[in-house]
C-alpha positions as CSV (number, residue, x, y, z in Angstrom):
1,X,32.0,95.7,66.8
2,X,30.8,96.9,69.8
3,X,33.3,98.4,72.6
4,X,34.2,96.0,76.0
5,X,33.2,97.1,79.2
6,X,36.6,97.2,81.5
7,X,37.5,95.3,84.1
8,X,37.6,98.3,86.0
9,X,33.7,99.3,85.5
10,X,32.1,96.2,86.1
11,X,34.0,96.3,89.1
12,X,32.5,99.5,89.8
13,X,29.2,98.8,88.4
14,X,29.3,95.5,91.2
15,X,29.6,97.6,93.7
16,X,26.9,99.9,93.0
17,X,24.5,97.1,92.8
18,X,25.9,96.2,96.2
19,X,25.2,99.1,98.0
20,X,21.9,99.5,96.0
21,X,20.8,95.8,97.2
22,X,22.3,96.1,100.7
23,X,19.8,99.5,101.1
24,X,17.0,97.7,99.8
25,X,17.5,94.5,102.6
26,X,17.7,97.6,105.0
27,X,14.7,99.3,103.9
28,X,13.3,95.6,104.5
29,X,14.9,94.6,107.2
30,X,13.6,97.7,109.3
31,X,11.1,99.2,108.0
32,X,9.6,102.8,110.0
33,X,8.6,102.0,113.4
34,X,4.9,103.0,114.2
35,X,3.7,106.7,114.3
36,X,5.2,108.7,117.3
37,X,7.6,105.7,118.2
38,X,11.4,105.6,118.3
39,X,13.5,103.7,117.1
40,X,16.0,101.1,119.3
41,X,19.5,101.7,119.6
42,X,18.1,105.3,119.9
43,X,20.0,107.6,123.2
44,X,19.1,111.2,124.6
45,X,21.4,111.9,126.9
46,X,22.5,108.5,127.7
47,X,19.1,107.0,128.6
48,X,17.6,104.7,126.1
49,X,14.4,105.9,124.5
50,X,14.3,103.0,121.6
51,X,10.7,101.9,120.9
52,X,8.7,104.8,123.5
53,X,6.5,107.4,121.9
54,X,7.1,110.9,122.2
55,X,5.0,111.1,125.3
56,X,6.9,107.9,127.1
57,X,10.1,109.3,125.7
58,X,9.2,112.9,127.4
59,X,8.1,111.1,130.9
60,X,11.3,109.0,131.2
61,X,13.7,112.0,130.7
62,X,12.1,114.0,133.0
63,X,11.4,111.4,135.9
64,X,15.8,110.5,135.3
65,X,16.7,114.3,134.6
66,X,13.6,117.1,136.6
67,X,14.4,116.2,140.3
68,X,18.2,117.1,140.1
69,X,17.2,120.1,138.2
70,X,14.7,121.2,140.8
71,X,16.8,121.4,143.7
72,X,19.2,123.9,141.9
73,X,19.5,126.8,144.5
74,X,19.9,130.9,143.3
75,X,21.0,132.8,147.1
76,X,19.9,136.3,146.7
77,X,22.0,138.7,148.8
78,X,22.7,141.9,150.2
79,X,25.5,143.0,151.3
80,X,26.6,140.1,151.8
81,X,23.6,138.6,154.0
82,X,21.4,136.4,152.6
83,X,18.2,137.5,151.6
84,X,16.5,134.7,150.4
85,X,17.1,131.7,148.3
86,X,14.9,130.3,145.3
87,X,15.4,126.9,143.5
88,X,14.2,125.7,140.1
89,X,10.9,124.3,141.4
90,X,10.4,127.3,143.0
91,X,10.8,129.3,139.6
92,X,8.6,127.2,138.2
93,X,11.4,125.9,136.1
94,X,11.2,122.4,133.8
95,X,13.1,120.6,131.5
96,X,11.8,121.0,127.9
97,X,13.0,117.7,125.4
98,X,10.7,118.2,122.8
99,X,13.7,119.3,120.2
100,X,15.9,116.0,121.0
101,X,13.1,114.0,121.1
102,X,12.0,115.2,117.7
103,X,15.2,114.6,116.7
104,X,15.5,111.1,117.6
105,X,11.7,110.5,115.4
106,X,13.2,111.8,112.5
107,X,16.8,110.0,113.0
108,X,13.7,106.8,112.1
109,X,12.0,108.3,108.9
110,X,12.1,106.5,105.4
111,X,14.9,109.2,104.1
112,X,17.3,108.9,106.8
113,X,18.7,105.8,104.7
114,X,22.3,105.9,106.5
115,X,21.2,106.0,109.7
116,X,18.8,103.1,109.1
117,X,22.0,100.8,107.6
118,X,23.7,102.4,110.7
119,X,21.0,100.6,112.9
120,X,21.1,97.8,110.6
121,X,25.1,96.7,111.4
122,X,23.9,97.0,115.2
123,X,25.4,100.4,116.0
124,X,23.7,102.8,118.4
125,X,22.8,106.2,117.8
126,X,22.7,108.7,120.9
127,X,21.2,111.9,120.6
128,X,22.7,114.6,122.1
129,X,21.3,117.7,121.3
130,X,21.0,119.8,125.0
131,X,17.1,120.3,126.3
132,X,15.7,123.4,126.5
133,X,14.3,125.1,129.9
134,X,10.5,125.9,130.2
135,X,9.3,128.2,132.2
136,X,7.1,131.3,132.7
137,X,9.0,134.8,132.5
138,X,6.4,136.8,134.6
139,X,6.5,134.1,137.6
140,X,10.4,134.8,137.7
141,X,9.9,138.5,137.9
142,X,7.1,138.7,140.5
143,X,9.7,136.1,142.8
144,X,12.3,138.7,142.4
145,X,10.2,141.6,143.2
146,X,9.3,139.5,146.5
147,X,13.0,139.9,147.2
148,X,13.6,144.1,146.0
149,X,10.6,144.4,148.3
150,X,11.9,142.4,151.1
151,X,15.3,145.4,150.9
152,X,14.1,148.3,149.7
153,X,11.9,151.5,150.9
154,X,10.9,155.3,150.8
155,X,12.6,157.5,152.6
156,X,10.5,158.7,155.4
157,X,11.2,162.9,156.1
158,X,11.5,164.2,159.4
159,X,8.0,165.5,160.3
160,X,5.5,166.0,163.3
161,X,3.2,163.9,165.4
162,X,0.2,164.8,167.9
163,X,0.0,162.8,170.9
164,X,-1.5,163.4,174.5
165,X,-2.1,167.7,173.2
166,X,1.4,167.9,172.3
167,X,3.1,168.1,169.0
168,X,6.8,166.2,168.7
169,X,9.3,166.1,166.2
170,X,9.7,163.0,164.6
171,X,13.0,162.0,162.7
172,X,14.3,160.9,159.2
173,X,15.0,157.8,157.9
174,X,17.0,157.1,154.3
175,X,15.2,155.1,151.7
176,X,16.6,152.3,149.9
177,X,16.6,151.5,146.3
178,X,17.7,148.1,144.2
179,X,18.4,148.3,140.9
180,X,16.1,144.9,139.6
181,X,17.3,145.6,136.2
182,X,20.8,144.1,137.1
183,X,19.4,142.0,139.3
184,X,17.2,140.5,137.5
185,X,19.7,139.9,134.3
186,X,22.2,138.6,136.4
187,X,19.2,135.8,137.5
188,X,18.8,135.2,134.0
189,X,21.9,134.5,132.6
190,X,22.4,131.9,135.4
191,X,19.1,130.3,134.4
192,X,20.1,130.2,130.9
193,X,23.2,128.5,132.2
194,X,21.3,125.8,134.1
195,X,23.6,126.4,137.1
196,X,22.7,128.3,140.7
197,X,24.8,130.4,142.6
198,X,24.4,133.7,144.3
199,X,22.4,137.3,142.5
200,X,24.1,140.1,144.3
201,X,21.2,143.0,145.1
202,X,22.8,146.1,144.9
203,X,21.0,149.4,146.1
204,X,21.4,152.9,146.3
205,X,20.6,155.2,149.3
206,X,17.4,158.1,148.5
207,X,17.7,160.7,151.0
208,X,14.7,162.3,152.3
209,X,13.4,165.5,151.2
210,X,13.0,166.9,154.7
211,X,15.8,166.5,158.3
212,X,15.0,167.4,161.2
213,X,17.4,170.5,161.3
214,X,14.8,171.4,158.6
215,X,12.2,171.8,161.0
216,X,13.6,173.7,163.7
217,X,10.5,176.2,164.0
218,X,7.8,177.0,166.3
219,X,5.0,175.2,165.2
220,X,1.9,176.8,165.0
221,X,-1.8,176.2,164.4
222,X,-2.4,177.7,160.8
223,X,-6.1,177.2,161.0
224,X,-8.4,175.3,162.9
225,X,-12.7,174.3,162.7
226,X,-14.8,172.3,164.4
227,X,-18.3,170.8,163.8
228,X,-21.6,169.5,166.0
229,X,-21.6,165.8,166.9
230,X,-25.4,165.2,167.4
231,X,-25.7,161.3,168.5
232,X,-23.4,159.3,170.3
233,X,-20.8,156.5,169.7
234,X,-23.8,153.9,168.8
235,X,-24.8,155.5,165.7
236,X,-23.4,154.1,162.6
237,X,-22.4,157.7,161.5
238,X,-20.6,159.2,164.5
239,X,-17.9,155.7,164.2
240,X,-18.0,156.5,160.2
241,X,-16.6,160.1,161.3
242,X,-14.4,158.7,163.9
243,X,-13.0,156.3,161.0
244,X,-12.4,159.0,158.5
245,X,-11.1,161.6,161.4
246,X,-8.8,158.7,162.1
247,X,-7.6,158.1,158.5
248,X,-6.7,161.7,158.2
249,X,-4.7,162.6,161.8
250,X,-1.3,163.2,161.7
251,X,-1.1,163.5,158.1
252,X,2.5,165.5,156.5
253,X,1.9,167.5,153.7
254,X,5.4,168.4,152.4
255,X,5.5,171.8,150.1
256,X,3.8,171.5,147.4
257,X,2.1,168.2,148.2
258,X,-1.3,167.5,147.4
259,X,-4.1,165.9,149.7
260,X,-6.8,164.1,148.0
261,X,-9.5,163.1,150.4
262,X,-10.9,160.7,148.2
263,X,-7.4,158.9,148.1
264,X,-7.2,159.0,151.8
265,X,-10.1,159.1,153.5
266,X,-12.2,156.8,150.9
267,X,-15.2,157.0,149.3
268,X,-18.7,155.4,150.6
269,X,-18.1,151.9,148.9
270,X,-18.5,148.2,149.8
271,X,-15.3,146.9,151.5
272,X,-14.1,150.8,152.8
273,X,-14.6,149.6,156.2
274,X,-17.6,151.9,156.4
275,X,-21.0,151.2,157.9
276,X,-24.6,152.4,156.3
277,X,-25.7,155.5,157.9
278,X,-27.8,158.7,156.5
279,X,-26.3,160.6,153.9
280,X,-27.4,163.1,151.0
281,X,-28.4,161.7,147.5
282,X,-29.7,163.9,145.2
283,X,-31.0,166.3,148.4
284,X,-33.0,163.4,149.9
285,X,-31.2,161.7,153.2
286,X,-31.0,158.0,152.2
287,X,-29.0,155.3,154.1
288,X,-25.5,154.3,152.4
289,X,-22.6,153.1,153.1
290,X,-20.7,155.8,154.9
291,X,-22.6,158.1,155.6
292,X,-20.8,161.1,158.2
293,X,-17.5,160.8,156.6
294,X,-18.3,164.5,154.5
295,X,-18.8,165.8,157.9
296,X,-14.9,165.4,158.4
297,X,-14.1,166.2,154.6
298,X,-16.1,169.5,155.5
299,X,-15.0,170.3,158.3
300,X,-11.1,170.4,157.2
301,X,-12.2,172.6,154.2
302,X,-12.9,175.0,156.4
303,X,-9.6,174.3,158.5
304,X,-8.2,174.7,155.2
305,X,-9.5,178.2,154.2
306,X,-8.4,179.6,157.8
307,X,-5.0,178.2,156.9
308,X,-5.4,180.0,153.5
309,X,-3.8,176.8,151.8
310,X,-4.5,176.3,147.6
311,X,-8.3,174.4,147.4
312,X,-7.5,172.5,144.2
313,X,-10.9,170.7,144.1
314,X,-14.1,170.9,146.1
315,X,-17.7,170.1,145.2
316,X,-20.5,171.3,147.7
317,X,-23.9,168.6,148.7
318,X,-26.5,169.1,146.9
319,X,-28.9,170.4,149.6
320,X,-27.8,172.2,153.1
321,X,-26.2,169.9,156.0
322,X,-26.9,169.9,159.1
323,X,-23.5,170.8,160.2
324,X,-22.7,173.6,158.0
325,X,-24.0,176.7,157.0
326,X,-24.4,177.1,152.6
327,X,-21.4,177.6,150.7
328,X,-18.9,176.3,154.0
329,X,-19.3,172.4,153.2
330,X,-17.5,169.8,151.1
331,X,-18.5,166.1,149.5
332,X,-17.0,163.6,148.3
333,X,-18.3,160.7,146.0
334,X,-16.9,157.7,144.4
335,X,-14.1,158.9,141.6
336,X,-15.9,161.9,140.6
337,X,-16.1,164.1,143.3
338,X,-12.9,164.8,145.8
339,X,-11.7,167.3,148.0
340,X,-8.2,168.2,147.5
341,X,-5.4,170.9,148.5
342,X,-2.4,171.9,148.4
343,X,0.6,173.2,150.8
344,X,1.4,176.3,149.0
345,X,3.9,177.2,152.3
346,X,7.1,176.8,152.1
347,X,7.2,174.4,155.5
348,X,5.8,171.2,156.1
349,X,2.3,171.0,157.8
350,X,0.1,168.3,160.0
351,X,-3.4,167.7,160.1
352,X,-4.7,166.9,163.3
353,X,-8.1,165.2,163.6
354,X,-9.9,164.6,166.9
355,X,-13.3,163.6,167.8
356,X,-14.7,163.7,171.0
357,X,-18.5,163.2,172.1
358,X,-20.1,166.6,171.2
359,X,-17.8,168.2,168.1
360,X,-15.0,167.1,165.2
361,X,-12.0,168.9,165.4
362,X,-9.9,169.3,163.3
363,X,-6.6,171.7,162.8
364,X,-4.0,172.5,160.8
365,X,-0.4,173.2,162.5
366,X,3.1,174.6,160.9
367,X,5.1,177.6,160.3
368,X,2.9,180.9,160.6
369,X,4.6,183.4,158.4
370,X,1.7,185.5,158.3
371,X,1.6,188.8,160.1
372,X,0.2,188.8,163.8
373,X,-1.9,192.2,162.7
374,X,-3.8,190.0,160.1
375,X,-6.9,188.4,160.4
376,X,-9.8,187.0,158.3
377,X,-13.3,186.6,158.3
378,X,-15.8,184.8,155.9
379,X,-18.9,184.9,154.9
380,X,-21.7,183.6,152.1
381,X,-24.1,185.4,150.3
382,X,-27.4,184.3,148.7
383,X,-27.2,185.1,145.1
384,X,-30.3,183.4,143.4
385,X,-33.1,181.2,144.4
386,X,-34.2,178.4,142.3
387,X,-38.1,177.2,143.1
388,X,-38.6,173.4,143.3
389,X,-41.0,172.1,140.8
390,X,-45.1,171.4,142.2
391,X,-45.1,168.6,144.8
392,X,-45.3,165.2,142.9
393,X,-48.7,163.1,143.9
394,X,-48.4,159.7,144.7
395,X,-51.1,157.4,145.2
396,X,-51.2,155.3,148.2
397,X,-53.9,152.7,149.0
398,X,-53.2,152.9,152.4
399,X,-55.0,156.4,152.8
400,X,-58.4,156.7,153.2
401,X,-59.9,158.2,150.2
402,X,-59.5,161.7,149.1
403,X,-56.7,162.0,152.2
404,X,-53.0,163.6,151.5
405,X,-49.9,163.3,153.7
406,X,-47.2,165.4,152.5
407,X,-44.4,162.8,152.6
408,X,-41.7,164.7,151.3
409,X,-41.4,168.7,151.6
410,X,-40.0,170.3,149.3
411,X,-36.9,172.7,149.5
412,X,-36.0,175.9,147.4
413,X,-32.2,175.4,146.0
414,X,-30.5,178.0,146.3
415,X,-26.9,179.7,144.8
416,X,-24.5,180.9,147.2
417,X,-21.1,182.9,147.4
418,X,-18.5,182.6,149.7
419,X,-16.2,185.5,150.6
420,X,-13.1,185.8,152.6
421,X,-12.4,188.9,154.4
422,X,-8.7,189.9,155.2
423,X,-8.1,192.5,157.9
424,X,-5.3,194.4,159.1
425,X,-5.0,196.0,162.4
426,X,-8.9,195.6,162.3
427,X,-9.4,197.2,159.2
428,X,-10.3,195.1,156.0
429,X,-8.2,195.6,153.0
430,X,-9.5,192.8,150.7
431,X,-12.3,190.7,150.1
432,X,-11.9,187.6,148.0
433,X,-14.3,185.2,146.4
434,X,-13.7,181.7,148.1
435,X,-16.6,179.4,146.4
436,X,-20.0,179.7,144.2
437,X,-22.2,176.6,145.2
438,X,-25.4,175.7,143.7
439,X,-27.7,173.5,146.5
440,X,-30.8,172.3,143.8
441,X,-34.5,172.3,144.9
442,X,-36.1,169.2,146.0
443,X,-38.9,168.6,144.9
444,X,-41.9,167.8,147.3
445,X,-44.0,164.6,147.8
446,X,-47.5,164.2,148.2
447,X,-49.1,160.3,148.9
448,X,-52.9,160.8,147.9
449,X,-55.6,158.6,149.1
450,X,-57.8,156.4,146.1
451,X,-61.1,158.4,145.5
C-alpha cells in the first residue's frame, strides 16, 4: 500500500501552488511596460516618473531639481576679502540621473518578480539612489586659475629707468604666490558634496632678487653705438626701427640673464605689428614685413661688444648693410636666427634705445668695474673672397632684339673676421677674435632682348 501524504504537506504543497498562481496572475496582470518606459508607482527622489521614458524621466528631474542646484554659490577669498564668487552654472555643473533612472527601468523587467507583485497589491516603489554631478574638469580649473591670476604676481626687482636724459632708480615690489593645489582640492571636495561655501586662497610672499640698497652705485654707460637713419618718419622702415628701438628701451638684464631679441623685439611676421619695408633675403633687397628692425638688433650688438657682455648667439645678413661695415652687423629671422646675450657682470644693467631723425642709439648703462686705463678697439679683416657665379640671362620681350640691361649686378661674397683690441694706458696687450661671418655672392641678372 502506498504511503499517505500528511496533512501537513498538502498544506504546504497548497501554498506553493498559491504563490506559484498568484505570480502567474501578476506576470498577467502587468506585464513589462514598453521599451525605455517606467513603470507607475515608480519615485526618484519623490517625483513620480511612472509611465515616462528615460528621456521624459531625465527632463522632469532636471526641470524640478537643476535650477536650485545652479544657484549654489563657492566665495573665493583672500585674506579674508572676497575675491570672487562662482556658482554651479557658472562651473558648468549639472545634475546627472542616468544611474537612478536606470534603476527605476530595471525595478520593471520580467525577473524582478517581487517587485512586480509589489506593484501588483498597489504599493509604491521610490527610488532613491543619490544623482551624480556632470561636469567638465578642465572648465573648473581654467575658472580657478581666473581667480590665482586675479591675486598673484612676480616680484618686480629694484632696477633703472631713462627718462628726459636721466637715469632713476626704480624700487622693488614682493611677488605673490597661491598655492592652486589646495585651492583647488578644497573646491573639489565641496563640489563632490553638492554644497557651496567659501575656498580660502592662501599665498606665499617671493621676494625679489634685486632691492634697491642693492643698487646703490654710480651708474655708468658700459658701452654705447649708434647707426645712420637715411629717410624720415614716413618710411615704413624708420617706424619699424622706432617700434623695435621701442620694444627694447629700458630693458633689466639681472646677472646672468639672458636677452633674446627674437623673444623681445619679434621677428618679421604677420600680426608683429610690423609694416612691409626693404629687407635682405638671400642678398637681394625685397619688401617684407619688417623690414629695419635688424638695424636696431645690429646696432645693440655692437653696444654689446663695447660693453664686453657674453654674445651667446648672433648670425650676420647675408650680403653687406647699408648701416654697417662687414663682420659688425646682426639678423634676426623667424625661430632660426636670434641675437642673444648675456650679463656676465655681476650688477644689473639697462638698455637704453632712442631714435631721433638722423641716427639709432642705443647704450648700455651699469656698474663699470673695468679699469679707467683700459680701452678697446675693433676691427675686421677680409679673409677670403668667394666669386659669384656668371650673370644669369633672362629673356624679356619687352627689349628690343639682341638688347641687354643688367637688372641685377652681381656682388662678390666675401668672409670676414672681427677682432677686438684691448689697450692699456695706450698700449695693446691682447687682441681677441670677436666673429667670422660669411656674406655669399649674389649672383648677377641679365634681361636679354628676343633675337
Amino acid at each position: 500500500m502506498g504511503k499517505k501524504i500528511s496533512n501537513k504537506t498538502l498544506i504546504i504543497l497548497a501554498v506553493v501552488a498559491g504563490v506559484l498562481i498568484l505570480l502567474m496572475v501578476a506576470m498577467a496582470l502587468n506585464p513589462p511596460p514598453a521599451t525605455g518606459s517606467i513603470y507607475s508607482n515608480m519615485y526618484i527622489h519623490g517625483l513620480p516618473v511612472g509611465g515616462l521614458t528615460s528621456e521624459e524621466a531625465e527632463a522632469a528631474l532636471m526641470q524640478q531639481f537643476q535650477p536650485s542646484l545652479d544657484e549654489i554659490t563657492i566665495i573665493f577669498a583672500h585674506e579674508g576679502q572676497t575675491i570672487a564668487s562662482r556658482n554651479y552654472r557658472d562651473l558648468g555643473i549639472r545634475l546627472d540621473f542616468s544611474e537612478a533612472i536606470q534603476a527605476a527601468v530595471d525595478y520593471g523587467n520580467r525577473r524582478n518578480l517581487p517587485s512586480r507583485v509589489a506593484r501588483l497589491l498597489g504599493r509604491p516603489h521610490k527610488v532613491t539612489l543619490q544623482p551624480n554631478l556632470a561636469y567638465d574638469q578642465s572648465k573648473i580649473e581654467a575658472h580657478l586659475q581666473e581667480i590665482v591670476d586675479q591675486i598673484q604676481s612676480p616680484p618686480r626687482n629694484a632696477g633703472f629707468v631713462y627718462a628726459n636724459g636721466q637715469i632713476s632708480l626704480r624700487g622693488e615690489a614682493d611677488g605673490v604666490t597661491v598655492d592652486a593645489d589646495s585651492a583647488l582640492e578644497a573646491l573639489n571636495t565641496m563640489i563632490s558634496s553638492f554644497g557651496g561655501g567659501t575656498v580660502a586662497m592662501h599665498t606665499t610672499t617671493i621676494p625679489p632678487r634685486f632691492r634697491e640698497e642693492d643698487l646703490q652705485f654710480t651708474v655708468s654707460t658700459l658701452g654705447s653705438y649708434s647707426t645712420p637713419i637715411f629717410d624720415g618718419e614716413a618710411d615704413p622702415r624708420v617706424r619699424n626701427i622706432g617700434r623695435a628701438s621701442g620694444r627694447i628701451h629700458n630693458q633689466m638684464l639681472y646677472p646672468g640673464d639672458v636677452f633674446s631679441a627674437s623673444a623681445l623685439i619679434g621677428t618679421h611676421l604677420p600680426g608683429s605689428g610690423y609694416e612691409s619695408a626693404i629687407v635682405l633675403v638671400r642678398g637681394e633687397p625685397v619688401e617684407d614685413i619688417g623690414g629695419g628692425i635688424c638695424q636696431v638688433v645690429t646696432t645693440l650688438y655692437n653696444a654689446v661688444l663695447l660693453s664686453e657682455l657674453t654674445v651667446v648667439q648672433r648670425h650676420n645678413h647675408s650680403a653687406r648693410v647699408s648701416y654697417a661695415d662687414y663682420g659688425f652687423d646682426a639678423t634676426i629671422a623667424g625661430d632660426y636666427y636670434d641675437f642673444k646675450f648675456k650679463n656676465n657682470t655681476a650688477y644689473p644693467i639697462l638698455i637704453v634705445s632712442r631714435l631721433e631723425s638722423n641716427a639709432l642709439y642705443v647704450s648700455i648703462h651699469g656698474n663699470e668695474t673695468r679699469p679707467s686705463n683700459r680701452s678697446l678697439q675693433f676691427s675686421s679683416r677680409r679673409v677670403d673672397i668667394i666669386p659669384p657665379e656668371p650673370y644669369k640671362e633672362v629673356l624679356d620681350t619687352n627689349l628690343a632684339p639682341g638688347q641687354r640691361v643688367v637688372t641685377l649686378e652681381s656682388q662678390m661674397g666675401y668672409k670676414f673676421e672681427v677682432f677686438k683690441h684691448v689697450f692699456i694706458d695706450g698700449q695693446e696687450v691682447e687682441e681677441v677674435i670677436v666673429n667670422t661671418s660669411s656674406y655669399r655672392p649674389l649672383q648677377g641678372v641679365v634681361s636679354i632682348g628676343r633675337q
